[in-house]
N, C-alpha and C positions, 0 to 999 in steps of 0.2 A: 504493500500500500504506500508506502515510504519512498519506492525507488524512483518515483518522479517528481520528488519534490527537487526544486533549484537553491541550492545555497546563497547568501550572497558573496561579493567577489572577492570578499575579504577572507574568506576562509577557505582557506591553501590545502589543508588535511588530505592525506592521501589513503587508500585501504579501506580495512576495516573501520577506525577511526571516523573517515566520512561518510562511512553507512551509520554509523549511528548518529554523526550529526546530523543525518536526513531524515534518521525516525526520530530527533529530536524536536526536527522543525516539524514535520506533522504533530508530534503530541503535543506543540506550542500551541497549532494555529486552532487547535479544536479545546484549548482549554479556558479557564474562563481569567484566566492569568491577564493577558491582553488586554482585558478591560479596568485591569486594577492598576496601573502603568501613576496611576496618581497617588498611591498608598507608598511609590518606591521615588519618593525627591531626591533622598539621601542617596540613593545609589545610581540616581541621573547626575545629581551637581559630582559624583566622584567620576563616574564615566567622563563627562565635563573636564573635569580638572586634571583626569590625566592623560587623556584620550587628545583634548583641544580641539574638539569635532563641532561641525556644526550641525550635524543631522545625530542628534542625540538617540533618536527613535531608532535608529540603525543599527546603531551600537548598543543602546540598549537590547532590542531585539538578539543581536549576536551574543551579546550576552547569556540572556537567559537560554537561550540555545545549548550553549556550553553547560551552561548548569545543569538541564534536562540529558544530555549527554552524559556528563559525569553519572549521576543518579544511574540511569539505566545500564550501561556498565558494571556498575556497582552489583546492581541487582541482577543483572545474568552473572556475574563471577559469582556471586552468593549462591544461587540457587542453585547451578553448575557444582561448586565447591561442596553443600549441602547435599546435593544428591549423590554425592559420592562416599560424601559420609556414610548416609544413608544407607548405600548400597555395601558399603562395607560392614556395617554393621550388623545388617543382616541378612551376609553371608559370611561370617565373618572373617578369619585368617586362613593362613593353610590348611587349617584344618578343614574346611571348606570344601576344598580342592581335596583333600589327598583323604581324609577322612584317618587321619591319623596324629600322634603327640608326639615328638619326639622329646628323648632323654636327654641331657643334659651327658656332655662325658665324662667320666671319673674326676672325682676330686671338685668339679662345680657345683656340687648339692642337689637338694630336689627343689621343686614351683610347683605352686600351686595355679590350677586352672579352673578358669569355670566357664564349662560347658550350656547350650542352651540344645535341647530336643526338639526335631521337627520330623512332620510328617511329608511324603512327598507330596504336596501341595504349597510346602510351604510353611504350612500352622505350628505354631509353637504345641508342641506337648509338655514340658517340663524344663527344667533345668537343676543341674546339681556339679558338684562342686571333687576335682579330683588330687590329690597328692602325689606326682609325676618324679618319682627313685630318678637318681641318678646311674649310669649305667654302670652294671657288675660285669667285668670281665670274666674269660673263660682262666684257670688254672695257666692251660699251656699262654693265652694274652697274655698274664700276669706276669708267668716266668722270662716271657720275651723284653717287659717295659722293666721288670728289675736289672736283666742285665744293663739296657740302656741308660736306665737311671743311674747307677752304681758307675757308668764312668761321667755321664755329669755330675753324682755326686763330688764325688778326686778332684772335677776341675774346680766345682765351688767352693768345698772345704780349704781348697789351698790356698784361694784369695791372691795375696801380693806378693807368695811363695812361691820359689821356682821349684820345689821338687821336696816330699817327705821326708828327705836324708839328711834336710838342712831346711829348718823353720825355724824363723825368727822373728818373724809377723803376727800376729793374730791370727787364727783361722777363723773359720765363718762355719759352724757348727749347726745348721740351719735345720728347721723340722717339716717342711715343705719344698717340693720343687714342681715350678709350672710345666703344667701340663702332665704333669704324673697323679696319681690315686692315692700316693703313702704318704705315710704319718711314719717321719723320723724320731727316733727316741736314740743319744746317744750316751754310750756306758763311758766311762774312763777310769784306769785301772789307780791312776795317781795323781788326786785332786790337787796337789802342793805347788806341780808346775805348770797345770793350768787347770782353767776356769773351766765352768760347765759350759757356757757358750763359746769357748775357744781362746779367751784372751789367757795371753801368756803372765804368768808371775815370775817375772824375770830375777825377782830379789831369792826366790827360792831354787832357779836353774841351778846348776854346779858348772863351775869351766868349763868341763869335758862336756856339757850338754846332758842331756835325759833322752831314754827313752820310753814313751807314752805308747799303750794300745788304744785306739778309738775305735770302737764298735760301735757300731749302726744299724738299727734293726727298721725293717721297713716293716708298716704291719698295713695289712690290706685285707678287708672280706674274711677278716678273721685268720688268715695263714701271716707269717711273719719270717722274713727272710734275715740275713744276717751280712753285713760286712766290716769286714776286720781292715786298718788302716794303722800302721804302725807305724810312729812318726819320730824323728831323733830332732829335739828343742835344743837351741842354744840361746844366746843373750841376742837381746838385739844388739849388733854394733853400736859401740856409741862412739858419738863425737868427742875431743879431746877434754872441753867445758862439763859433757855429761859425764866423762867419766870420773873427773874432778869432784864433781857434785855427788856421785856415788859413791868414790872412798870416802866424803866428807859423812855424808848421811852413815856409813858402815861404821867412822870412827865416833860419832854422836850415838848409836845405837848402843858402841857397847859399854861407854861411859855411863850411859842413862842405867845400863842391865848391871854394871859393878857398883851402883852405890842405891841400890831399890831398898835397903834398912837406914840409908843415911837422910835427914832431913833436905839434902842441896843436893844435887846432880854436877859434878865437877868437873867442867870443858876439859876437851884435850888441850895442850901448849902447844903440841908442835905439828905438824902435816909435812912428809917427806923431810926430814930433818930442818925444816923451817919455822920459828916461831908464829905462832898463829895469835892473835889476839880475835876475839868475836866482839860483837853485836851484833843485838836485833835491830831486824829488817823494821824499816818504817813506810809508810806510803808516803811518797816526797809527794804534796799538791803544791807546793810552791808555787810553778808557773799557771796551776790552774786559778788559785786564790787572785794573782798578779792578773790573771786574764779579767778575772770576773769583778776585781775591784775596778780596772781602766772604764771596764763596762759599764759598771754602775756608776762611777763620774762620769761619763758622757752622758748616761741619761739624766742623772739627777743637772746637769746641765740644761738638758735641752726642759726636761720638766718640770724646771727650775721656772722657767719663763712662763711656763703653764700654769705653774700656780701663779705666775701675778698677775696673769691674765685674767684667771681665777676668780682671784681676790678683786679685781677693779670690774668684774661682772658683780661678785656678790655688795660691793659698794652702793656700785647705782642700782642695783636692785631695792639692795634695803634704805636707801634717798626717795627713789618713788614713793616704795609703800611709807617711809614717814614722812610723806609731802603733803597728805590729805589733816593729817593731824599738827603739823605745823603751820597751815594755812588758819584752822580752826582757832588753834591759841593767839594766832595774829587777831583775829577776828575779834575774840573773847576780850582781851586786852585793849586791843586799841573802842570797844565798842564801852570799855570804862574807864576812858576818858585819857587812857597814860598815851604816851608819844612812842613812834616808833622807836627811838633811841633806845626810850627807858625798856621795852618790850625784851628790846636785844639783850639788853644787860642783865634785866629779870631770865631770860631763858637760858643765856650762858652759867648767873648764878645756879640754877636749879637743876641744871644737868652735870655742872663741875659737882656740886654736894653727891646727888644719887650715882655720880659713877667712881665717885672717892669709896662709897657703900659696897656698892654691887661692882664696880670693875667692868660695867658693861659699855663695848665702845659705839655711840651713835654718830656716824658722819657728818649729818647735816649738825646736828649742836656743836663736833667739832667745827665745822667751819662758822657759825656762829660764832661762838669761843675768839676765833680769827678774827672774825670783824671788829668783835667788841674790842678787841688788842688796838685795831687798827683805829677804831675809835678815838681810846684814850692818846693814842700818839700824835694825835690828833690832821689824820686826813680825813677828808671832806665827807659829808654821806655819802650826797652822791658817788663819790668816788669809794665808797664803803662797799656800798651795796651792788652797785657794779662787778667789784670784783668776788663779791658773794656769790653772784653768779655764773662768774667765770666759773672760778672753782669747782661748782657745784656739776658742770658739765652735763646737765641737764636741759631740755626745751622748759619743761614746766617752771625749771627754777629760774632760766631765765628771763620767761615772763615774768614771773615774781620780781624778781630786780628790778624789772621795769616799772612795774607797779608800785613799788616801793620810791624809785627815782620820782617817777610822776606824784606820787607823795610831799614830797618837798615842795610842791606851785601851788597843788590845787588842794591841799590841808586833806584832813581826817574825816569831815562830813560826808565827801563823794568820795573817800578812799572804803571806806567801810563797805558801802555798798558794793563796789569794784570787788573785796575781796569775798564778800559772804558771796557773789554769783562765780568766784574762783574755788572757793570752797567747795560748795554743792558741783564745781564740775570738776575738781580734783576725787571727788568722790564716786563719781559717776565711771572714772576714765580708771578707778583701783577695781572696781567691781568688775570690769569688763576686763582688766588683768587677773581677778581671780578667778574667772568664768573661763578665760584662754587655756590658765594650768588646768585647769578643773578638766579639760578637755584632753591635752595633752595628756595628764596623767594617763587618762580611760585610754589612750592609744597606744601608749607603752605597756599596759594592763593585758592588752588584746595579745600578744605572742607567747607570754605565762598562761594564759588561759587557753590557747589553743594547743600550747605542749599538756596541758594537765588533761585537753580533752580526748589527745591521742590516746595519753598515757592510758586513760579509763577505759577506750576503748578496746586495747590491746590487751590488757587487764581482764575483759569480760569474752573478748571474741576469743583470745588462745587457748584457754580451758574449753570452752564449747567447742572449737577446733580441734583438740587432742582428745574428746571424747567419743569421738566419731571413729 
């Protein structure tokens, strides 16, 4: 139905590809999409804007084209994909085809399977559930994979050894070998010179070497075979430093074994006719300490600056929030009757008292404090209060300065009012700073509560997931 639909000539697609873009444009033109072209602005002004077309109906139409395309792709791969599933499922694996289980070969254990019943038509009769043995070789199998085994075993057991007449390595005493049935268990006649797993105790070898029987029993299906490996140990070679360190250890051995009733353990003097003095080993960190102090002076350097950065954030923070209640005491005072001067001096007095008390430091009264200095030495108000607000490095404060300069012309009657509508909007502009943290906090709140909400959930879905 689709194959005489015309594309337009923007669309190059070749194949298969442009078969479906042509059952795309039939399912466009019969859908009722076409008439909702008004519900999609947003995605006209983006066509617009990156397209730079002027027949937007064009483009948009190829648009939704491709979109209807994707989709139906989608949905024959799915339902293609799907029926295969299907179709496997219920017919299921080999077993299907061959109507048979195979075993697993010696030594990969048993699986379990679970079978479904049908009749030849198809219909489910039943299903149940089988325990599928790994496979049991015949005797003469067995005796053929022992011999094979038993000279893989010689080459494993020797490891980093060139030959049983001369080991000096470790061997590798292993109780499995891939792709064999047996279960290795090995005997050794004389545990002194080596371990059950094969390492060597070299402290207990003699010059001459040892020699060791290694028996090996393979046991399988219940029969168990035997091989004997008899092996001549010597010392590992050592190096001129290890062997240093070995008479050393041998001469501390047996001072420690000649004085086991005496309270002290008394060093040997001498090593190969040369005086020895000891001490104990220490862990030198010297260069590490050295590394880690340079470290931490360059940071406490660089974070050095961070706290004063710090500190000159937590200042004009705590200048704002006491900006609304020192507008108010200006208010309060000058509203009975004192001068701004006196105001200053009363605040400086009443803050120097309760911080002699309490020791607690407020900014803005320190710079108060300053003015009133700069008072009595007598510069100008004007010029007081100015640089009151330099200092203060605040917008608000240096309005206040100003209001306070304008003070001096126009007197206390229209200063009052000036500051009681600075008041009520110092108070206004703290509230709407308390509202902002108030905000922030709850945002920073949100990634703790979204881990605690994994957390729960993990907490409740694992258990119901391991019970299953």
């Amino acid at each position: 139905m689709a194959r005489g639909e015309v594309l337009p000539s923007d669309m190059e697609e070749t194949g298969i590809s442009r078969e479906f873009l042509k059952i795309a444009l039939f399912v466009f033109k019969r859908l009722p999409i076409r008439d909702r072209f008004s519900f999609g602005e947003k995605v006209r002004s983006y066509l617009r804007t990156l397209g730079n077309r002027k027949n937007v109906e064009k483009a948009e139409t190829e648009y939704y084209i491709r979109k209807i395309s994707i989709v139906l792709i989608m949905a024959v791969a799915g339902s293609f994909l799907s029926t295969l599933m299907y179709l496997s499922t219920r017919m299921g694996t080999e077993v299907y085809k061959t109507q048979e289980l195979k075993r697993n070969t010696g030594g990969d254990g048993e699986y379990e399977a679970e079978l479904i019943a049908c009749d030849e038509d198809g219909r489910e009769i039943g299903e149940a559930k089988i325990l599928v043995g790994e496979r049991l070789y015949t005797e003469s199998e067995a005796d053929k994979m022992f011999e094979e085994a038993s000279e893989v075993l010689q080459k494993t057991v020797l490891g980093d050894n060139e030959s049983f007449d001369h080991v000096t390595e470790d061997l590798k005493l292993v109780e499995r070998l891939d792709g064999y049935p047996f279960i290795i268990d090995w005997h050794i006649d004389d545990y002194e010179v080596i371990h059950y797993d094969g390492r060597l105790e070299d402290e207990n070898i003699p010059e001459g070497g040892a020699v060791v029987n290694l028996i090996a029993e393979f046991k399988y299906n219940g029969r168990i075979w035997e091989l004997q490996l008899p092996a001549r140990l010597f010392k590992k070679e050592m190096t001129p430093k290890e062997k240093i360190n070995s008479e050393l250890r041998d001469l501390l051995k047996k001072a420690e074994e000649g004085s086991v009733n005496k309270e002290i353990v008394e060093l040997p003097k001498s090593y190969n006719d040369d005086v020895v003095i000891w001490k104990e080993k220490a862990e030198d960190n010297s260069l590490l300490i050295l590394v880690i102090t340079l470290i931490g002076g360059a940071a406490s350097y660089i974070l050095k600056d961070k706290e004063l950065k710090k500190g000159i954030e937590n200042r004009a923070f705590q200048m704002l929030n006491d900006y609304p209640q020192l507008v108010s005491q200006l208010v309060l005072y000058l509203g009975a009757g004192m001068t701004m001067r006196n105001i200053f001096e009363k605040l400086a007095q009443d803050y120097l008292r309760k911080s002699k008390n309490s020791g607690k430091k407020q900014y803005v009264y320190e710079e108060i404090v300053v003015a009133v200095r700069e008072l009595s030495s007598g510069v100008s108000e004007a010029a007081v209060y100015e640089n009151f607000g330099i200092r203060c490095q605040s917008r608000q404060y240096t309005r206040l300065a100003t209001l306070l300069s304008q003070n001096l012309r126009k007197g206390n009657s229209e200063m009052l009012k000036i500051l009681q509508e600075e008041s009520q909007k110092a108070f206004e502009e703290k509230m709407d700073r308390v509202r902002k943290l108030g905000e922030e906090a709850g945002t920073k709140l949100l990634l703790p509560m979204i881990m605690m909400l994994v957390i729960v959930m993990v907490i409740i879905m694992i258990p119901a997931y391991l019970s299953f």
